[in-house]
N, C-alpha and C positions, 0 to 999 in steps of 0.2 A: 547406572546412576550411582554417583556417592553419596553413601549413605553419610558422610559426616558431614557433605555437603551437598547438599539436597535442592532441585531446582524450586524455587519460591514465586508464586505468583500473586500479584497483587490487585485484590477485586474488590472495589468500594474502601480504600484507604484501611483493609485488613488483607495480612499478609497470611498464605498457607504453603506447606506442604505440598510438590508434586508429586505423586506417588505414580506407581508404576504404572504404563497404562498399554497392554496390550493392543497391537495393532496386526491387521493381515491387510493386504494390499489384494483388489479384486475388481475386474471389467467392472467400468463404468455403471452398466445395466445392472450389477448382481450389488447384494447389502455387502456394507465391511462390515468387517468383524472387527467392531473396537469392543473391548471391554473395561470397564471399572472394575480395579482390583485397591478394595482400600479396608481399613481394619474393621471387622465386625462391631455393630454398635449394641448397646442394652438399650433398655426401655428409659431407662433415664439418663437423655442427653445432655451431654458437660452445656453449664451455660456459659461458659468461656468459648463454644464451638458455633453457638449461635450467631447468624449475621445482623442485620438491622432488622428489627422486628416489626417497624414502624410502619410497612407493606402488606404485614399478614393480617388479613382482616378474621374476626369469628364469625362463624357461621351456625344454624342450628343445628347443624350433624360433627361440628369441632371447627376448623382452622383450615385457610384458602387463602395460596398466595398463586399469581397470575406472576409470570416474566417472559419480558420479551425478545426470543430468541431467532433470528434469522433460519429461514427452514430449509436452507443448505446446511445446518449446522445439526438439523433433527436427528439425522443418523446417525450423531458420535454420543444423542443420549438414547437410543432405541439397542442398537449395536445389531449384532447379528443373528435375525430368529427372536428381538427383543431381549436379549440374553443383559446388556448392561440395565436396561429400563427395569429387570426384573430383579434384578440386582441391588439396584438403590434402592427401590422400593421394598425389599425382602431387610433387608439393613436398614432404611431409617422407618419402617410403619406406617409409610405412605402410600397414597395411590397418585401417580404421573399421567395426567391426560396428551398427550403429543397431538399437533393438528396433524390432515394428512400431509404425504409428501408431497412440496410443494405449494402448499397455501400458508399463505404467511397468517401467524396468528400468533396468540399467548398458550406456552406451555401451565399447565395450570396443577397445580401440586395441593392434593388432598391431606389433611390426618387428621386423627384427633388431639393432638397432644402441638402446642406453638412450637416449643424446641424441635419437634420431629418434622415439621415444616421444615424449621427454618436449617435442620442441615439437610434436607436433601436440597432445599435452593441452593446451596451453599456449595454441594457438590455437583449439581449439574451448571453452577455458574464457573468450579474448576475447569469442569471438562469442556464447556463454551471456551473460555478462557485457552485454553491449552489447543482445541482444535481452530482458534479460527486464526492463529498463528500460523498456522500453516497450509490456509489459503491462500489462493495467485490473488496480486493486485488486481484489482478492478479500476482506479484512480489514480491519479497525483496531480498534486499543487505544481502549478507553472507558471512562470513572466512569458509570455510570446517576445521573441525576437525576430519577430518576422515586419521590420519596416523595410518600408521601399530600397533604400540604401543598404542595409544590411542584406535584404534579398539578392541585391544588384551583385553585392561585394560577395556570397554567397558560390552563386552562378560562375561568376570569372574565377572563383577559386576551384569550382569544379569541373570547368572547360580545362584551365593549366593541369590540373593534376592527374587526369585522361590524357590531354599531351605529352607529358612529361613521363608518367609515373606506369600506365597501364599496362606495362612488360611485367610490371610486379606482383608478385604470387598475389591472387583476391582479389585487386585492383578494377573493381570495373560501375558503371551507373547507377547500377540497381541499387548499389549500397549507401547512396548519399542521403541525406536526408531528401522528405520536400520541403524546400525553400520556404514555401506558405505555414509552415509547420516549425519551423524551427524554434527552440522556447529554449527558457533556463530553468531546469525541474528544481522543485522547491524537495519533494518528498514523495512517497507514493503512499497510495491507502486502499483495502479491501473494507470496501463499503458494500453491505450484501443484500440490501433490501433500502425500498425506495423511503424505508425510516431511517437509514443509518444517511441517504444523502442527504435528505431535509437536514439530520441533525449538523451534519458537515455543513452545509451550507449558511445553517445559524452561527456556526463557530466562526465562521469566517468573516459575517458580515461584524462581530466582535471585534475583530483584530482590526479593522477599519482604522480607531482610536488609536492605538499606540503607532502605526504606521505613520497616520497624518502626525505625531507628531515625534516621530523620527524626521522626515521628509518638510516638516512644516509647512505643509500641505502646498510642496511645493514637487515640480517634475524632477525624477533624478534623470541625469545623460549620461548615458554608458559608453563603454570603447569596449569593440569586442576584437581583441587584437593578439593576435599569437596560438597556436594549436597544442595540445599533449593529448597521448594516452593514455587508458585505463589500466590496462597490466604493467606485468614486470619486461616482458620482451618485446621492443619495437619490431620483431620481425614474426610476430604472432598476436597482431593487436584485432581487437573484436569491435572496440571503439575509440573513435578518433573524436576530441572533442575542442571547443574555441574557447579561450578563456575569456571573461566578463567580468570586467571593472569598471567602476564607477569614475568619470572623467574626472572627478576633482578629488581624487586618490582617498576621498571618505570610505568608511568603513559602513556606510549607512545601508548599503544592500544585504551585504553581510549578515548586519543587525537585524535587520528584516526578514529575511532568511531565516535566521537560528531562531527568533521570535515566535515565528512562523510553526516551525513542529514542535518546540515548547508548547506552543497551547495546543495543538493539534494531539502530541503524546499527549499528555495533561489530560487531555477531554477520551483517553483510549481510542483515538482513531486512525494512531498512526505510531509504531514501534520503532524507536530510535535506530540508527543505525551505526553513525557516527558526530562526533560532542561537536563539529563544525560541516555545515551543510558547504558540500562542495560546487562552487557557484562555476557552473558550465555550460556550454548549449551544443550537444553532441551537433558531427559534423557528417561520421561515418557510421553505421554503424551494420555489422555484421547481420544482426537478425532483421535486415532488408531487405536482404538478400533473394536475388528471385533464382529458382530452379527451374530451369525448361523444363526439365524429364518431367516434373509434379507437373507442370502447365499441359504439358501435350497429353496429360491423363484426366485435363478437366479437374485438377487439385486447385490448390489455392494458390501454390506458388511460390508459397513463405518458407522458408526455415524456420524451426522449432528450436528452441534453447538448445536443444543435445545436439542439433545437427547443423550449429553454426562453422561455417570455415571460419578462419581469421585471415588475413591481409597484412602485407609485410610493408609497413608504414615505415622502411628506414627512408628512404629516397624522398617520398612525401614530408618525413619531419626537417630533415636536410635541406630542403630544397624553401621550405612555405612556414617553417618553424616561427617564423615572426609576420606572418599572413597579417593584414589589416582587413576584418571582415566591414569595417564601419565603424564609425564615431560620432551618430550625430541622434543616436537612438535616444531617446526622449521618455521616461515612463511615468504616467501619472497615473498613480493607486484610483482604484474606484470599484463600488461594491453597489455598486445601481442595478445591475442586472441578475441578479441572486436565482433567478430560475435557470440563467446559462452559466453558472459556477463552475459545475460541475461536470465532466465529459466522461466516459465509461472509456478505457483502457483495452475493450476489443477487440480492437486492430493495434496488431502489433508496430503499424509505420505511423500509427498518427502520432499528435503529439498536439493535444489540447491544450488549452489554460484550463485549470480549474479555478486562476484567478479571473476577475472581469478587469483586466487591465486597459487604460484606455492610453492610444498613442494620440 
């Protein structure tokens, strides 16, 4: 880390300090070893270090504040042998109750003194903050581009590119999307407990408003027309995708779109990646790859991130580069169905909405 310039994170609209934060990588089964390493405190805490205090209730033995933390997340305040949990609480005068592993509940932080609450809340909502970054998605926001005509259009481009194309390195079925499944991803998001999707799915049904009147609560019709890559070498591409614009050359999807993880970063449930969402509905993609060798071992079949081939996409872009997947796609916003928002990100070939878009 540089010290002059220091990673900063930002929790309840106050900015802090990330400090160093030991990690060891260890089997699934066994605890990591994370630790908190941050400066020794006194007994009387800066009240410039305090967070909202409006949370911490009095009690008759001192001060009790409850927050609610995802219990995949329990481990990175316990650390390993309880070594970080004893830690904070050795440094700010508190006692940390943790649920066990696995049940979800509130972490609930003892002391006698409000400031000494409020910074071990304050550091174990760093260390929230810092580990659930680097969690696998579990979600993402999607338009389905699965109508009849796009499917049809779909299909005849992956019979041609089997005729045409399948002499070429990677080339082959297993890697196309399914048809029923094809979408234009908005964003993705590690939602970790069945409160963080409630809360997403509240968020969502918000954005309702500014959409209908982007759209004027009217259907946009797309053209999904032309293909590109993700990397930088056509002959070592991992995905192949279709691009998606709006037939009357509006910028209104777009808008939609960027709208869209604005409020989603905004509400913390979704970490920006880039200042314009790239509007596309993959076509190929590598980690769909099936493996006989796994299948004839009763494995699952998939490719794993590390053990993706790629696929030599020159002849394919060459040949289907201005591919017409369909033009007659129709999407009208709708947020009626709020229990089906949401789809879990488990299987690596699906490809849900997590909007309820209706065609």
């Amino acid at each position: 880390m540089d010290v002059l310039r220091p990673a900063l994170i930002n929790i309840n609209g106050r900015i802090y300090r990330r400090n160093i934060i030991k990690e060891e990588h260890y089997e699934e089964e066994e605890e990591e070893d994370v630790s908190y390493i941050g400066p020794p405190e006194s007994e009387d805490f800066a009240d410039d270090e305090t967070c909202d205090i409006n949370y911490i209730e009095q009690t008759d033995k001192g001060y009790r504040c409850a927050i609610d933390v995802p219990s995949v997340l329990y481990k990175y305040i316990i650390g390993k042998k309880g070594e970080t949990r004893r830690r904070l609480e050795f440094d700010t005068k508190t006692s940390i109750n943790i649920p066990k592993q696995g049940v979800e509940g509130q972490i609930v932080i003892t002391g006698s003194h409000k400031a000494a609450v409020s910074s071990a809340v304050t550091r174990v909502e760093v260390l929230v903050e810092s580990f659930r970054k680097k969690q696998p998605f579990t979600h993402f926001l999607s338009f389905p581009l699965n109508d009849p005509k796009i499917q049809e259009g779909f299909l005849s481009f992956k019979d041609k590119v089997l005729q045409q194309c399948s002499q070429d390195h990677g080339v082959e079925g297993s890697i196309f999307q399914n048809p029923a499944k094809l979408h234009l991803t908005i964003g993705t998001l590690a939602l970790l407990n069945d409160t963080e999707v409630r809360k997403a799915c509240e968020h969502l049904q918000e954005c309702q408003n500014f959409i209908r009147d982007i759209t004027e609560g009217n259907p946009l019709s797309l053209e999904v027309t032309g293909i590109e890559y993700m990397n930088d070498d056509p002959a070592m591409v991992d995905v192949l995708y279709a691009k998606v614009n709006v037939k009357d050359r509006s910028d209104k999807l777009q808008i939609i779109a960027d709208r869209l993880v604005e409020h989603f970063v905004s509400a913390g449930l979704m970490v920006r990646e880039w200042d314009r969402v790239k509007l596309h509905g993959t076509v190929m993609n590598t980690v769909f790859r099936k493996n006989s060798t796994v299948e004839d071992m009763g494995g699952p079949g998939r490719q794993t991130m590390n053990e993706r081939e790629a696929f030599d996409a020159r002849n394919i872009l060459k040949k289907f580069g201005a591919y017409c997947f369909g033009e007659e796609h129709q999407l009208l916003m709708s947020f009626n169905r709020a229990e089906h928002i949401l789809r879990s990100w488990m299987n690596m070939e699906a490809a849900w909405e997590v909007f309820s878009v209706a065609v």
